[in-house]
N, C-alpha and C positions, 0 to 999 in steps of 0.2 A: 484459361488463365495462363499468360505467360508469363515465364522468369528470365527472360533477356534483361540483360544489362538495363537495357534502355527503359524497356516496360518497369524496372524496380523504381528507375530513376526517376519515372513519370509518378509513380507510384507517393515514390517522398515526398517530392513538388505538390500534392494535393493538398488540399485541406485537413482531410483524415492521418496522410502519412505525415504532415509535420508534425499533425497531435500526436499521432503513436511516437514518433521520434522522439518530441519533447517529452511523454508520457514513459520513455523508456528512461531518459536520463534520469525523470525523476525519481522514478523505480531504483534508479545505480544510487543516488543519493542515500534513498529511503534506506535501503536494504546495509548502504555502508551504516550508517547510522544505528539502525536494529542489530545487525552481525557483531559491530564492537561492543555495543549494548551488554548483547548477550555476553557474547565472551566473556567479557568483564565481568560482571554478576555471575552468571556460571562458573567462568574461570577462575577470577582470582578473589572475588567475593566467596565462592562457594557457596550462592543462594541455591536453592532446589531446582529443580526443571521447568516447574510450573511457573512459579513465581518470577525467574528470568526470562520467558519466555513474553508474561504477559506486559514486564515495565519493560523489555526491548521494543515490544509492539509498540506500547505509547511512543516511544523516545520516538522510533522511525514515522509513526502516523503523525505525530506534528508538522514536521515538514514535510511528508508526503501529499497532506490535506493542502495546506498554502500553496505549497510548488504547485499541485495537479490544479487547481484553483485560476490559479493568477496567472501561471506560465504556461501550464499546458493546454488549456480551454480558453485561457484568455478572461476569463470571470470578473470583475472590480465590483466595489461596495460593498457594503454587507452580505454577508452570507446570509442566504436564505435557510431557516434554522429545519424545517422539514424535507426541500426539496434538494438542501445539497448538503446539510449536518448529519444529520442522521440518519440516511444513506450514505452515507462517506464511512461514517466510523460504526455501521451496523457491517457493510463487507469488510470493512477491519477487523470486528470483533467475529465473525464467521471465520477468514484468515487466522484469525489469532487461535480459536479455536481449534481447526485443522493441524497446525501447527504445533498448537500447545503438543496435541495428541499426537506428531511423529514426533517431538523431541521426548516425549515421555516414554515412546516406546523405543527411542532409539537411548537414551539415558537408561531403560530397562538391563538392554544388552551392551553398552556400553560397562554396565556394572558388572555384570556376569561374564564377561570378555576380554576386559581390558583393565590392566594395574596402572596404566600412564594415566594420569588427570590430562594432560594434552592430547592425548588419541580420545578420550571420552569430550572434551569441549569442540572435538574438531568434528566428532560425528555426531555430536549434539547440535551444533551452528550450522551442518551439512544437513541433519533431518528438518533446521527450521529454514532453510533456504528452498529445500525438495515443497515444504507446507504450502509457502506462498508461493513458489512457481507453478502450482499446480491450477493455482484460481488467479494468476498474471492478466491472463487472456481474455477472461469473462469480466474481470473486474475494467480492462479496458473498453469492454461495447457496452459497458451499461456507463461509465462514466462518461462518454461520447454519445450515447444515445437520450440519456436519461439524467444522471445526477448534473451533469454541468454543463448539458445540450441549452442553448439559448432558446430560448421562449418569449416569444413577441410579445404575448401575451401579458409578459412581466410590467409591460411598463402601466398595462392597464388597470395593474391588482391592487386590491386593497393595501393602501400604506403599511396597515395597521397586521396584516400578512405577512407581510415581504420583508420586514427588517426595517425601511424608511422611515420609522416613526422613530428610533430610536430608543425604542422599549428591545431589549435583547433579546436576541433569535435564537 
């Protein structure tokens, strides 16, 4: 495997690397979304740890879910409510959980360590950034491989499956 200039540049140009590119912006979106979130509620709401942690998850997985959907996989129509719903917001809610647990351990010692409310929101927002960096990488080969990999197959399936019927997914 090489990392020459050229071989990264080849790299991008692929199919895979423009998904992971666009799949990175979305990520810079998601994450700005979730971080203010947080802050906000943590910081100047002074909600709990747990509780800011899991309405920043939603705030950022709304547009995470659409962005990675439509812009990063290129996806249109209805979401397919088993095949791209609830794996989408089942590694969210894994995420969110991981998460939850460094912000709670880091808000632990944040409380024991620190008298600034801004050094404790700043290593609170740092432990929820450390959570989902950790599962970044795996939640990109399953949504490439699996939750939003195109499927020939689709166009064969029962209406009444897939969303097309118009009964909600």
């Amino acid at each position: 495997m090489s990392l020459s200039i050229s071989s990264l540049r080849e790299r991008a140009r692929s199919d895979t690397g423009q998904k992971a590119i666009r799949y990175t912006l979305v990520s810079v979106v998601a994450v700005i979304v979730s971080q203010v979130a947080l802050a906000v509620f943590y910081g100047v709401l002074h909600w709990g740890p747990v509780s800011s942690a899991v309405t920043s998850a939603v705030f950022g997985g709304v547009p995470s879910y659409y962005l990675n959907r439509r812009w990063a996989w290129g996806k249109t129509g209805k979401s397919h409510l088993w095949r791209e719903v609830v794996p989408f917001w089942s590694l969210a809610f894994i995420g969110l959980a991981f998460s939850t647990w460094t912000v709670a351990v880091a808000d632990n010692y944040a409380q024991e360590h620190f008298t600034s409310h801004l050094a404790k929101t700043a290593l609170v927002n740092g432990a929820s950034l450390f959570g989902y960096g950790v599962l970044w990488i795996g939640k990109f080969i399953l949504f490439n491989k699996v939750i939003f990999a195109h499927h020939p197959e689709e166009l064969e399936a029962d209406p009444a499956l897939d969303g097309r019927t118009g009964i909600p997914t």
